[in-house]
C-alpha positions as CSV (number, residue, x, y, z in Angstrom):
1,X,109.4,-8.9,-40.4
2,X,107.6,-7.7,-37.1
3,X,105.0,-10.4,-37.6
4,X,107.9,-13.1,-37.4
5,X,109.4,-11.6,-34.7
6,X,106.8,-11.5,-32.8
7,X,106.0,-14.7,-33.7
8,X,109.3,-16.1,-32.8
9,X,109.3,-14.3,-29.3
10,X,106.1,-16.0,-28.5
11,X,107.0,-19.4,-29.3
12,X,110.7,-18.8,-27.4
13,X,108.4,-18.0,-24.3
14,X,106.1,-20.8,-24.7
15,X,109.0,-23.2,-25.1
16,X,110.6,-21.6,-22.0
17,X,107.0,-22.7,-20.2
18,X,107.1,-26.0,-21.3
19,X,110.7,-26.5,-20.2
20,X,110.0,-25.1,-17.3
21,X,107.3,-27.2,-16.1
22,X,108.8,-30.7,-17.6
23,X,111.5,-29.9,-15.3
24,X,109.4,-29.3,-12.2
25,X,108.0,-32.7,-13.1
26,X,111.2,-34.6,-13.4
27,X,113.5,-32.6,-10.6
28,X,117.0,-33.0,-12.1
29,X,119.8,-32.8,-10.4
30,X,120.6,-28.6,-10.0
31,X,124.4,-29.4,-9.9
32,X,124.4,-31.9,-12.7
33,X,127.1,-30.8,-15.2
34,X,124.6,-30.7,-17.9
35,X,120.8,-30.2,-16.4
36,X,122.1,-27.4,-13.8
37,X,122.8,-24.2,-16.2
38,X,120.0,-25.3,-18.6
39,X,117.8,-25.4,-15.7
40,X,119.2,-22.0,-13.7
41,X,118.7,-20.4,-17.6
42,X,114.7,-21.8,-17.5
43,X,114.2,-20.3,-14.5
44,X,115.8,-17.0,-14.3
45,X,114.8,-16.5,-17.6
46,X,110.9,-17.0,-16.4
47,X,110.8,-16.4,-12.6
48,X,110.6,-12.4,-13.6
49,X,107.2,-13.2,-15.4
50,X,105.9,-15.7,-13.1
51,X,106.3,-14.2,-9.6
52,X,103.9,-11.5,-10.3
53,X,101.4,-13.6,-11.6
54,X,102.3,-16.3,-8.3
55,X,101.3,-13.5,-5.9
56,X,98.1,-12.6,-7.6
57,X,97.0,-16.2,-7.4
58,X,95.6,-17.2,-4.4
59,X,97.2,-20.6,-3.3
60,X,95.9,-23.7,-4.6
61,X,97.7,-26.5,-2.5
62,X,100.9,-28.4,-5.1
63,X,99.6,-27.2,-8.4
64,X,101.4,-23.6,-9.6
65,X,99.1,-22.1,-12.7
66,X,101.1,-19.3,-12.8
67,X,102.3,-21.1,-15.8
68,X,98.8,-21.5,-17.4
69,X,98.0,-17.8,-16.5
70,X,101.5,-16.4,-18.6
71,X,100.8,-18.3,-21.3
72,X,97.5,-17.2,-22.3
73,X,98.6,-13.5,-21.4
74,X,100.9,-14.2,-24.0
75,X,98.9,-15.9,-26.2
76,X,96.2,-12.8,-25.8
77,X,99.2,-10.0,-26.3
78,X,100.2,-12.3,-29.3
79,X,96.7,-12.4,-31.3
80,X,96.4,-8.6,-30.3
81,X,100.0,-7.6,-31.2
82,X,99.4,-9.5,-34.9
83,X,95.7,-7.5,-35.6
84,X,96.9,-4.5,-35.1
85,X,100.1,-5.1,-37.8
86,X,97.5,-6.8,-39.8
């Protein structure tokens, strides 16, 4: 039951990633009936992980790898979480 739920968490987050950089790509419309709350839930639901990861990286130009950085924290916490239950 924990190993699912800890699986389940991790893939939520990783989706939430994804999501998150698709739309940094594409730049919908904030205010669109549709795209806006989808895309103030992305990034309230990720800005509280990425910020302190943004201000530990030091500035590379356009590219953000805050992103890249979360996810394999995640996928690190994830492989460790799962050995120790195995």
């Amino acid at each position: 039951m924990l190993y699912t739920l800890i699986n389940l968490l991790y893939y939520i987050a990783i989706s939430l990633l994804v999501a998150r950089a698709i739309l940094s790509w594409v730049r919908p419309d904030p205010y669109h009936e549709i795209w806006g709350p989808f895309m103030r839930f992305v990034y309230q639901a990720t800005e509280p992980a990425l910020a302190p990861i943004r201000r530990l990286l030091p500035p590379m130009g356009m590219m953000d790898f805050s992103p890249m950085v979360l996810w394999l924290i995640l996928g690190f916490l994830r492989v460790i979480l799962l050995s120790i239950l195995h």
